[in-house]
C-alpha positions, 0 to 999 in steps of 0.5 A: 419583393419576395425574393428580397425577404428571402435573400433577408432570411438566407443572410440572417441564417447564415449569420446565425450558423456563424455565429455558433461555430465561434462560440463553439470555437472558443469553448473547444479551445478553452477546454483544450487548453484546460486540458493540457494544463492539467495534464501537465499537473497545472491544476489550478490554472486548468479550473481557471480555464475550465470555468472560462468554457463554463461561463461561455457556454452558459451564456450560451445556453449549450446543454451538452457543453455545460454538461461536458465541461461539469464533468471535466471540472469533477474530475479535476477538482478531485485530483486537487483534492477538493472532494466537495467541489468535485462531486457538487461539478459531476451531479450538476453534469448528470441533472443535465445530461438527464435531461437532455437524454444524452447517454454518452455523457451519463456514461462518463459521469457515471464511471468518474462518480464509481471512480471518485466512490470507490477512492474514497472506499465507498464501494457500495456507491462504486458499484451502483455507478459502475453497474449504471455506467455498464447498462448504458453501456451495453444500450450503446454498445461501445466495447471498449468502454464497457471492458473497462467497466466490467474490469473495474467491477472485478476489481471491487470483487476481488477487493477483500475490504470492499463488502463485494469480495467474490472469487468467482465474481472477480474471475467472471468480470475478468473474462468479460473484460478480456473477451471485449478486449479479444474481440476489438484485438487489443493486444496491450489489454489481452496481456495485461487482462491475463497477468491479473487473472493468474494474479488472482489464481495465485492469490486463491491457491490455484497455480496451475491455471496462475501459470497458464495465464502469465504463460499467455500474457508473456505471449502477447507481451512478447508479441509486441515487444513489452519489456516492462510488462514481460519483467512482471510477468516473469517474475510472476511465474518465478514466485510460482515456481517458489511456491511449488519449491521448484527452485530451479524454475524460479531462479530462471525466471527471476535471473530474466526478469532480472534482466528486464528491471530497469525497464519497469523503473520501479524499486519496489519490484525490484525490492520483491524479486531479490529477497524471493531470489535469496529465497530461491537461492537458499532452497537449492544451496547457494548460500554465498550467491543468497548472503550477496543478493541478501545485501544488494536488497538491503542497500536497495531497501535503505535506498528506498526508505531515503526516497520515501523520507524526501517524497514526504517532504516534497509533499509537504512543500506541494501543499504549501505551494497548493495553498499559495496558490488557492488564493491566487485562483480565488482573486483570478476567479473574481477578476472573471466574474469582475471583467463580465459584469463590469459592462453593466456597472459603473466605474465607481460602483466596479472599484468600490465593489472590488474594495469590499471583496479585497477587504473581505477577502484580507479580513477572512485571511487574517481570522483564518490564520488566527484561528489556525494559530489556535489550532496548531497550540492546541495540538502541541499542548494535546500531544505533550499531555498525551505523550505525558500520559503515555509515559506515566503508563509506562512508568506504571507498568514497569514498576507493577513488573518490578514488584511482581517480580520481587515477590516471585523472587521473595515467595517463590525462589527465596524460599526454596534456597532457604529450605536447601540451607537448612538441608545442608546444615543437617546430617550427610546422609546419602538420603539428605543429599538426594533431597538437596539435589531434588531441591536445586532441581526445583530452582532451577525450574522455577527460576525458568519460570520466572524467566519465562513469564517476564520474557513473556510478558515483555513480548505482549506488552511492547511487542516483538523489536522490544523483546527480541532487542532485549535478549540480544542486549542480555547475550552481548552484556554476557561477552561470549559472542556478538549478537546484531539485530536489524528490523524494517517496515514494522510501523505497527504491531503484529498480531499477537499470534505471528509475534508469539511464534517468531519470538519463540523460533528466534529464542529456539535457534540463539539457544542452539547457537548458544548451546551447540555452534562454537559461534563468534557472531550471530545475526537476526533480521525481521523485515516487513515487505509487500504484506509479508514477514521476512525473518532471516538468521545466520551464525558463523558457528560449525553448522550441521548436518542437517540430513542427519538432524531434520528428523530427531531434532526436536528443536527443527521440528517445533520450528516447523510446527510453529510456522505451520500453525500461522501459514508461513514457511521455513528456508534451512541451509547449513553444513558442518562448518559453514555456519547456519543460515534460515529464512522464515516467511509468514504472509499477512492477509492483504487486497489482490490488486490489478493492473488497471487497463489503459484507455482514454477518458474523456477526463 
């Protein structure tokens, strides 16, 4: 009879174990296929998969998948862009994972939450979450994890918008990073880890250790045959080699990255590395192989401009097919949780049930699009009466500008000629015609004051493209030689300081042209690319000597003061007969970014 009770047990133990492995089964099968749906950017049908593995593992009261598959779905909510459902998922992973004590899970909620945090610009919040995810990491000593930590930590310091920004912070992170990286001979990482750390000696001056670092990431690069990594690379040492005006050694190392572009696939490296080699090109005097790449890079820009204008609309398009499809998931969802329950229902209750839902469902829909019709007309009847304002305000100041310079003329000038008239209606003295000529003299100054103030006053009130085109407009209307201006990438304002000191160096070599070339055409270009201001200017005109010119012309050196007063640069190459030709390049203040390191995450 014992033995019997016994066999009883062993078969029900049995059965038991079974029982859970199938379950566990289906919820590692399910989560696989989340998975690949969301790697193939099916995100909705993946929440749909994933809320299928939830279901069973609630069921089954299991902790740790319930857990696990919490956080799966923050991560995906948050690619999807639902910000709410995505935090509400990784907090309810990390009560549980609390609970039960498992430090793995908290160390992936933790860094999803830093990662969603630090999206969103919420650095503090990053950083509580990282440092978390970096203590536990450090219990359970998992390298690889933790080098990704320690280099997402270096990140937020290296990030100037980010309230942490540390210089010495960044770079000791950064060799935490690389240490961990070293010591788990990850080659990949090492080479990366060395790219970002000569980054962020560039950034702050210090190119000597720059070169060093991208010197032994090209090593390790090199070792493993990374031909996109080593294009980087390369002309990462290239832009130092600029900097030092070591011509020679850029245009080395660009003409091999160069080599390696189509690798990296990515227009805008290539956009960066032609306009510094027309840089480099200019320094040692090729104008004509600077003049051709110059026009390679414009057509590559206007390229790019293209791509942007179609992404946007592909944009557009992905979000009215995310919307489409919301409502689908919403109706799959209920058919879920209608297929769980309808065992326990009637078949009479089930259809009425999903009556009301259905009805509910098309009422919500039907207000919803109502009050999105209101919305979009309240936005159009917004927007005219803004755009009307602004017009009115234009208008405004225009007529304030004409008046303002009607009495100048009037005040000013009108009396001056007055009083010459009277002058010459006088005796024919020699002392009367010295007062006559003193008194054109004072015109003529004061109607360059005048000048002066409208130009200047043009250039505060609608910016550096109005003013420049205004003056190229007023040189082409006087029909003595053709003038172009081109510009790119300025969607906003510059500071004032920057357009100031453009618009002068501009107006200081139109005037030269003007006044000393002999030219038929003259050509000026502003561009904004990578957080930098690209000025070009060219003319056809005789061109000069400029070993002869650079240290007496006054015109040469208040160009050189006025780009050293905001930290830019000037590039000049002319010789008689060749025309003129000077690249200006002035930086604006931007966040150092690095190269994340590529590990696998459990989302």
């Amino acid at each position: 009879m014992i033995r019997f009770f016994f066999i009883l047990i062993i078969i029900h133990h049995f059965s038991t174990n079974l029982f859970s492995q199938d379950y566990i089964k289906e919820i590692d099968s399910l989560v696989d296929v989340a998975k690949e749906l969301r790697d193939k950017n099916q995100l909705n049908e993946a929440i749909v998969a994933f809320n299928q593995a939830l279901d069973v593992s609630l069921q089954n009261k299991d902790s740790i998948n319930i857990a696990k598959v919490y956080n799966y779905l923050g991560t995906t909510y948050r690619r999807n862009n639902n910000k709410k459902k995505s935090l509400n998922s990784v907090y309810k992973a990390i009560k549980i994972n609390k609970a039960i004590e498992n430090r793995n899970g908290l160390i992936y909620n933790y860094n999803n939450l830093a990662n969603y945090y630090n999206n969103e610009e919420s650095y503090d919040l990053a950083y509580k979450y990282y440092k978390l995810a970096e203590e536990l990491l450090l219990i359970e000593n998992h390298k690889r994890n933790l080098a990704g930590i320690e280099l997402n930590i270096a990140t937020l310091f290296s990030n100037q918008k980010s309230g942490f920004y540390s210089y010495d912070s960044a770079v000791i992170y950064i060799l935490k990073s690389l240490e961990l990286f070293t010591q788990l001979e990850d080659t990949l990482n090492q080479a990366y880890l060395y790219n970002n750390l000569g980054f962020l000696y560039e950034k702050n001056g210090n190119l000597q250790p720059a070169l060093e670092s991208y010197q032994q990431s090209i090593e390790l690069k090199s070792e493993i045959g990374d031909s996109s990594g080593l294009a980087v690379s390369f002309l990462n040492i290239g832009n130092v080699y600029l900097q030092q005006d070591e011509f020679e050694k850029s245009i080395e190392y660009y003409n091999k990255s160069l080599a390696l572009s189509h690798f990296v696939g990515n227009p805008n490296h290539d956009l960066h590395l032609l306009f510094n080699m027309v840089k480099a090109k200019m320094g040692v005097g090729l104008v004509e192989e600077a003049t051709s790449l110059l026009g390679v890079y414009n057509n590559l820009r206007d390229s790019i401009y293209d791509l942007d204008k179609m992404q946007e609309i592909k944009d557009i398009e992905t979000k009215y097919e995310t919307e489409k499809k919301e409502e689908e998931i919403r109706m799959q969802e209920m058919a879920i949780r209608q297929k769980t329950f309808q065992s326990n229902l009637f078949l009479g209750l089930s259809i009425l049930l999903v009556i009301l839902v259905v009805s509910t469902v098309f009422f919500f829909l039907q207000k919803q699009d109502y009050v999105k019709k209101l919305r979009v007309e309240e936005i159009a009847t917004m927007k005219t009466e803004q755009e009307l304002k602004e017009l009115n305000a234009m208008m405004h100041g225009q007529e304030e500008e004409r008046n303002r310079i009607a009495n100048d003329l009037h005040d000013r000038l009108g009396a001056r000629l007055s009083s010459i008239k009277l002058l010459f209606q006088s005796d024919d003295s020699q002392e009367m015609k010295l007062k006559v000529l003193d008194s054109i003299n004072e015109a003529i100054k004061e109607t360059r004051e005048i000048s002066h103030n409208l130009s200047t006053d043009m250039l505060t009130r609608f910016g550096i493209e109005t003013a420049i085109k205004d003056t190229v407009r007023s040189i082409n209307d006087a029909g003595k030689i053709q003038a172009d201006f081109v510009s790119y990438g300025l969607q906003e304002r510059l500071p004032l300081e920057i357009e100031r000191n453009i618009y002068h160096v501009t107006l200081e070599l139109i005037n030269n042209t003007l006044k000393h070339a002999n030219a038929n055409h003259l050509l000026v270009q502003i561009s904004c690319v990578d957080d930098e201001i690209n000025v070009f200017y060219e003319d056809d005109g005789d061109g000069f000597d400029l070993n002869k010119v650079e240290g007496s012309g006054m015109g040469l050196r208040g160009i050189y003061a006025r780009m050293n007063s905001i930290k830019g640069a000037v590039y000049v190459n002319t010789k008689p007969g060749k025309g003129l030709n000077v690249v200006l390049s002035i930086p604006l203040v931007s966040v150092i970014p690095l190269v994340k390191v590529k590990r696998e995450e459990p989302a």
